[in-house]
N, C-alpha and C positions, 0 to 999 in steps of 0.2 A: 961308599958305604957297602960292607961285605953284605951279600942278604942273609936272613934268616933261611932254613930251610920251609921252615910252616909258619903263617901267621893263620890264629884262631880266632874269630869273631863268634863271641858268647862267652859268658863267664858261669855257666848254668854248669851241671853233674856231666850232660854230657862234653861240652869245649872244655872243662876242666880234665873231665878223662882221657880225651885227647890228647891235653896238653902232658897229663901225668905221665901216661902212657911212650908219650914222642920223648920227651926227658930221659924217661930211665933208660931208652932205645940209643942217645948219642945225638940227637938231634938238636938242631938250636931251634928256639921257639917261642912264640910272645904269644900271650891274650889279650886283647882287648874287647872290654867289657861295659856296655854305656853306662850301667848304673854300678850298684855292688853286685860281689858275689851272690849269684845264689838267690838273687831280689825278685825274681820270676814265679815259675811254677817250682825249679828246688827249694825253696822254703815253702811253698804254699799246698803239700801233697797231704797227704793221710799220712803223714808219718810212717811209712810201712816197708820193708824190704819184704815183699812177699813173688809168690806166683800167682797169685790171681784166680783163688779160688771159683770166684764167680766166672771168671773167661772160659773155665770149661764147660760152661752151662750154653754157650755160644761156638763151640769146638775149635777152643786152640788153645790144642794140646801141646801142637809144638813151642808155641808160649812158653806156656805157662812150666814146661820141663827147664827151657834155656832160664826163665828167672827164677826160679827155687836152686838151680845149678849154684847160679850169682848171688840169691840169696846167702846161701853157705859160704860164699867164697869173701863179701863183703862183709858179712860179720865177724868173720875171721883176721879179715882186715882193720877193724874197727871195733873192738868188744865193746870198748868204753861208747859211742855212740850207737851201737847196735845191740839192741837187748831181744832175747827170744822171749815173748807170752803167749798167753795160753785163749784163745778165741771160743766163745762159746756163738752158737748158732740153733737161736731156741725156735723152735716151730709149735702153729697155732694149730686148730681146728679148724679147715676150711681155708686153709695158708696156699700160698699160689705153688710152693714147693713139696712136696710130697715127701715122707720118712725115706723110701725108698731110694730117691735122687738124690738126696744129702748123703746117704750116709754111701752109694755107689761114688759119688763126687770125690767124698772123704776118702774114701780108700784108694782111688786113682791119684788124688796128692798126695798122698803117700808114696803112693808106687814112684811115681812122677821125682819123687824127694829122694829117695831108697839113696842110705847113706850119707846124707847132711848133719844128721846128727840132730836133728830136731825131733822135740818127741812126737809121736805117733797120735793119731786119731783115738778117740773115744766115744761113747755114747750116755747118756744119761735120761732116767726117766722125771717128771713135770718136779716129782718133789728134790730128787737130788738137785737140779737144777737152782730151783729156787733156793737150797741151800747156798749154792755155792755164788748164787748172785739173786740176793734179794728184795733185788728193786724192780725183778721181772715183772711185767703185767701175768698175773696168776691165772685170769681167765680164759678157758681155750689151750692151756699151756699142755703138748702132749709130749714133750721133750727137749733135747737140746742137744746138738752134736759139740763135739767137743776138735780141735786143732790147733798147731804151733805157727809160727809168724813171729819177726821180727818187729820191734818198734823200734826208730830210729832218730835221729835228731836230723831231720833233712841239710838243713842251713850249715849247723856244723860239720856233719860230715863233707859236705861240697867242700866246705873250707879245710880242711883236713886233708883232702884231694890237689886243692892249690897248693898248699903247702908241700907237700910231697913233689909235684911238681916243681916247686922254686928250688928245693933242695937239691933238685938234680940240676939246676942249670935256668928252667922258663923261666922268661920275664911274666906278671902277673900286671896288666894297667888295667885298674878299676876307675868306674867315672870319668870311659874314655869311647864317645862315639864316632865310629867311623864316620865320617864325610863326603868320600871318595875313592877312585880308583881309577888308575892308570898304567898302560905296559911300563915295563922299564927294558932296557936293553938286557939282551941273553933271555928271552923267554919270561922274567919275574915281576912280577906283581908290586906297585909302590901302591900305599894306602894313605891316605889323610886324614887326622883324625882329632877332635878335636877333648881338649880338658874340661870337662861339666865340672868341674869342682875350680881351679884355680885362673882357667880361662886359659888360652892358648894351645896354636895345632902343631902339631908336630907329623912326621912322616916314616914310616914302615917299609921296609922294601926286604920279601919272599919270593921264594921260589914255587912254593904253592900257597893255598889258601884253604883254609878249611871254616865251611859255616856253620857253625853250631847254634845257631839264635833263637830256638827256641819257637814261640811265637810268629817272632820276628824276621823268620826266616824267610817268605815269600819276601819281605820288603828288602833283605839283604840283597838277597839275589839278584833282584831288578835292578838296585842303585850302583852295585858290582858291573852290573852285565852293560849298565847304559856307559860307566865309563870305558869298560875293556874293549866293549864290541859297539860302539855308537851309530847309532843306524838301525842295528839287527832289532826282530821282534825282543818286546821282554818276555824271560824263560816262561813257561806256564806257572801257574800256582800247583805248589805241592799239599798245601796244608786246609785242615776245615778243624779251626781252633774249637776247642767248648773251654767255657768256666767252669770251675769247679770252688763253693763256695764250702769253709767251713765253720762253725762254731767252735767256742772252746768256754769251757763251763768247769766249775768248783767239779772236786772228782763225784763221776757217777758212779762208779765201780769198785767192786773187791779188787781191784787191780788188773780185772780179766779183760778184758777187750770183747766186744759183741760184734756180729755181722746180723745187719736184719735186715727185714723185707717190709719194704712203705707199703702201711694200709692202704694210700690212695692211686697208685701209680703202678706199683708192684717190685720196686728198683728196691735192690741192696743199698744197702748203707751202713755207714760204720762207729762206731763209738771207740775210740782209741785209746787206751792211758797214756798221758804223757806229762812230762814235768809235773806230779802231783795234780794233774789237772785231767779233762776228759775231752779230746776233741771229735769231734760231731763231724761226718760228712759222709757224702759231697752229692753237691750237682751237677745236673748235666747241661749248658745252657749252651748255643752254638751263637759264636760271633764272629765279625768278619776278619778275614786277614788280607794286611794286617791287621789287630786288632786296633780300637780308637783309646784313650784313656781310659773311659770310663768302661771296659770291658773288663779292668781289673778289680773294679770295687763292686761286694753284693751287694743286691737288689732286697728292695723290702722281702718280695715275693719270696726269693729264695731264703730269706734268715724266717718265715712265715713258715714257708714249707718245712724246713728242718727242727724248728722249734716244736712243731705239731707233731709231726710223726715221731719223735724224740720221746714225747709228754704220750705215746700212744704206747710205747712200745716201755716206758719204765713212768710208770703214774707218779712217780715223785719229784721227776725231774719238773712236771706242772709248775711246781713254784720254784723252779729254780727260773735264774736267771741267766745267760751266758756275758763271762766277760770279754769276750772280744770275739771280734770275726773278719774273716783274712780268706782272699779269692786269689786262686793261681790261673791262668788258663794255659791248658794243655795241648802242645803242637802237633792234632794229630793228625794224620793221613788223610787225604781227601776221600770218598770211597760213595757209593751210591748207599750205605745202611744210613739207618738213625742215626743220630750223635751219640746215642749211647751206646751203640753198636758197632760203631765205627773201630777199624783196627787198633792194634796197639804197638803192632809191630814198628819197625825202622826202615826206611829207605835212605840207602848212600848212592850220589851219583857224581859222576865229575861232568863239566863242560872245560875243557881248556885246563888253565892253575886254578880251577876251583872245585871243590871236592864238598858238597852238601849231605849233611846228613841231617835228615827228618822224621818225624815219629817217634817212637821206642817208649819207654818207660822210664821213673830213674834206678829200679833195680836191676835192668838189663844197660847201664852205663858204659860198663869193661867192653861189654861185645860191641856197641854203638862205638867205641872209640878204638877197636882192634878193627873194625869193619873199613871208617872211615882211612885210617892210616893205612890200610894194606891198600886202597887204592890212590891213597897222595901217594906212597912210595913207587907206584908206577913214574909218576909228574917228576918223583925225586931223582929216578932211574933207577929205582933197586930192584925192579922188576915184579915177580910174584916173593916179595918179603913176608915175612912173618915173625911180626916185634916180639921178644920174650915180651913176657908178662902173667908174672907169679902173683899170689899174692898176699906178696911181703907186709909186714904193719904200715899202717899208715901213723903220721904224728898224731903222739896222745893229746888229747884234749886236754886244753889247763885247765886247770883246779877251779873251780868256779865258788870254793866258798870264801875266797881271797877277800872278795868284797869289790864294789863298783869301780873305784879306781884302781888297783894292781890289773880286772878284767880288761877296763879300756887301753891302759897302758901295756899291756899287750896286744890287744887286738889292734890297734894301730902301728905297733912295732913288728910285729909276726905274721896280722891276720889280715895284713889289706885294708880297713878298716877306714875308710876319710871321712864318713860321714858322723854322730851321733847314731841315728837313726840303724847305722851298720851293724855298732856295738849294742845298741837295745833289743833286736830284734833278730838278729844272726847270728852273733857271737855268743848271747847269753838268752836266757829264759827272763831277764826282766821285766819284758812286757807283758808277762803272765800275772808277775804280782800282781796283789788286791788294787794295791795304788796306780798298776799300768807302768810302775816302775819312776815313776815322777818324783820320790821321790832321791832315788839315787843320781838320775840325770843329771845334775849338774857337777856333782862329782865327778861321773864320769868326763862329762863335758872339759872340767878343769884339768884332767887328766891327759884325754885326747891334745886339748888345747899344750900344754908342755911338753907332746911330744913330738904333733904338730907344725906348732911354732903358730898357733891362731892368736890372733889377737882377741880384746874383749868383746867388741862388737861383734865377731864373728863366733864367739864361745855362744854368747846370747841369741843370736839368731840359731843355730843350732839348738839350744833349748825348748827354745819359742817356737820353730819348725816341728818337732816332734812332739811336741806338746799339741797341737793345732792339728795332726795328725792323729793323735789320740782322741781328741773332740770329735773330727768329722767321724769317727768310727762309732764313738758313744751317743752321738746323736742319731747316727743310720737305725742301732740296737733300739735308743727310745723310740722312733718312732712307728719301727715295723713289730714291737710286742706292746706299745701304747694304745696302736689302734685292732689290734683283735678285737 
């Protein structure tokens, strides 16, 4: 078996950029990915290609310039999943953040920006404010800064990214967990690995390796390192994960996107337009890595916390209700700060053919995947390389008002797609509907299934699967706004 030049473990923004990146370069190149695309924290972020208004408030600067850079250059990449809106940032009386610091903040994002093409900061006093978004809490209101930021469709775009990738050459294996690792003769790397979807392993053989897992990563690395080097200590841990829980709720807004500050706590948070909907986030909660299951589903307390300061910060969202809520956790740096505080940047390192990349953001992806490949290319022998990488369109998004079946019967032919669950939730905005999307699923379902090749039992248990997954969601929501 010839090897591959790279094999990518993660199917996340950053192993996809990787893979995209190694593609357009001439390299040969597989992902393998244990669940779907994108099933991590790239579907579960704030929807946002920004720089990180609030990280300056913490001094990184150097940040926050490299993603506003990315920011322009991803959108450019993606108009159709990347939209520029307009963020308002309203301050109280007695607010933890001073007129002053905002509007010094605003104008260093700017500076920071100079040239992207996004428009420029503003400022507004308590009335214009509440014109332009009237669901503000009016009391205490002394203004509101005004700023531009991307909103993005996370999931699709990842998937847009694989796609571009396969075009040039990667192989893409979704619902494919590594199991193993072993030298092969000449220096390369043989993997094992097994089909969560059809059942049966099969076997990979590179000349490097590149981990991109996200999460996951500390535990790659150990089950890597125990087959390649058996004996030797396992690597340290690189990573101190948090969750990040969000809400999504019928639209709050004129369409603007809010950044606010929790009465109880003092943390930013976000209200985001998206799909005709408004999502709510995030938290900060730190759990182990790896992380266990349940470090991926909120907590009463967190859908508690966001619900209140939400209903504090726009008095009418009080009776609303959110229809769903979805936790990503984020693989971030280990470091002595808070979890809140914790970096954001990226660390790349190699041991041998394995080449780790941890941290980052997803709108610093391009960099996380030029970083990690200039140094696989050492492993590949090309010395100090340096991959082109413009940034040319990526594949447009299909038409999504085709309807349930044409969406599935592409996403399983185009987008990778094995699960139901892949096409509800990644591929399209169905799980936003009123109905959570139930009721297109079986359509969909029958569609998948013919292209496939499922039989009926297996169409149905995909129904019945995602459907059961909608439950345990709807019942988290009852029970953590039943009991306030």
């Amino acid at each position: 078996m010839e090897p591959l030049d790279l094999l990518v473990i993660g199917g996340g923004i950053t192993g996809l950029g990787v893979a995209r990146l190694a593609a357009r370069n001439g390299l040969s190149i597989a992902v393998l990915e244990r669940a779907d695309l994108a099933s991590g924290a790239s579907s579960a972020s704030s929807h946002m290609l920004h720089g990180g208004l609030r990280y300056l408030e913490h001094g990184r600067i150097g940040l926050v310039h490299e993603a506003l850079r990315e920011r322009a250059a991803v959108s450019r990449m993606a108009p159709g999943l990347a939209k520029p809106t307009r963020f308002l940032v309203p301050l109280y009386r007695g607010g933890r953040v001073p007129p002053w610091k905002l509007r010094l903040g605003l104008w260093l994002y700017d500076a920071l920006a100079t040239g992207s093409g996004f428009e420029r900061h503003g400022w507004l006093g308590a009335r214009a404010a509440r014109a332009l978004e009237p669901a503000l809490e009016p009391r205490g209101l002394r203004g509101a800064g005004l700023y531009a930021d991307a909103v993005m469709d996370d999931a699709r775009l990842a998937v847009a990214v694989a796609r571009d990738a396969a075009r040039h050459g990667a192989q893409v294996h979704t619902w494919t967990e590594v199991t193993g690792a072993r030298p092969a003769t000449g220096g390369a790397v043989v993997l094992t690995a097994r089909d969560r979807v059809e059942g049966g392993e099969r076997s990979f053989v590179a000349r490097a390796v590149v981990i991109a897992a996200g999460p996951w990563t500390d535990q790659v690395r150990a089950l890597l390192a125990r087959g390649l080097s058996p004996g030797r200590p396992e690597p340290a841990p690189l990573l101190r994960p948090s969750r990040g829980t969000h809400l999504v709720y019928p639209r709050l807004t004129e369409e603007n996107g809010l950044l606010l500050i929790a009465g109880s706590d003092g943390r930013a948070f976000f209200v985001v337009p998206f799909a005709g909907r408004s999502l709510v986030g995030t938290t900060e909660v730190e759990v182990p890595s790896p992380p266990p299951p349940e470090a991926f589903r909120p907590t009463l307390e967190e859908v508690r916390y966001l619900s209140s300061e939400l209903a504090r910060a726009l008095p009418a969202a009080a009776g609303q209700r959110p229809l769903a809520a979805c936790a990503g956790v984020r693989p971030l740096l280990r470091g002595a700060q808070a979890v809140g505080r914790a970096p954001r940047e990226h660390r790349v390192l190699a041991d041998g053919p394995l080449v780790t990349v941890a941290g980052g953001k997803y709108t610093t992806f391009r960099v996380m995947a030029r970083d990690a490949l200039a140094l696989a290319a050492r492993r590949l022998g090309r010395g100090r390389w340096e991959p082109d990488d413009d940034d040319a369109p990526l594949p447009e998004p299909f038409e999504t008002r085709v309807g349930a079946t044409a969406l599935a019967a592409h996403a399983a032919r185009e987008e990778f797609a094995r699960r139901l669950e892949d096409v509800m939730r990644r591929r399209t905005a169905l799980w936003l509907e009123e109905d959570r999307g139930r009721a297109a699923a079986p359509a969909a379902a029958e569609a998948m299934a013919r292209t496939l090749g499922w039989d009926e039992s297996r169409t149905q248990d995909e129904i019945r699967s995602y459907d059961e997954a909608l439950r345990e969601e709807e019942s988290l929501l009852h029970r953590a706004l039943e009991a306030r």
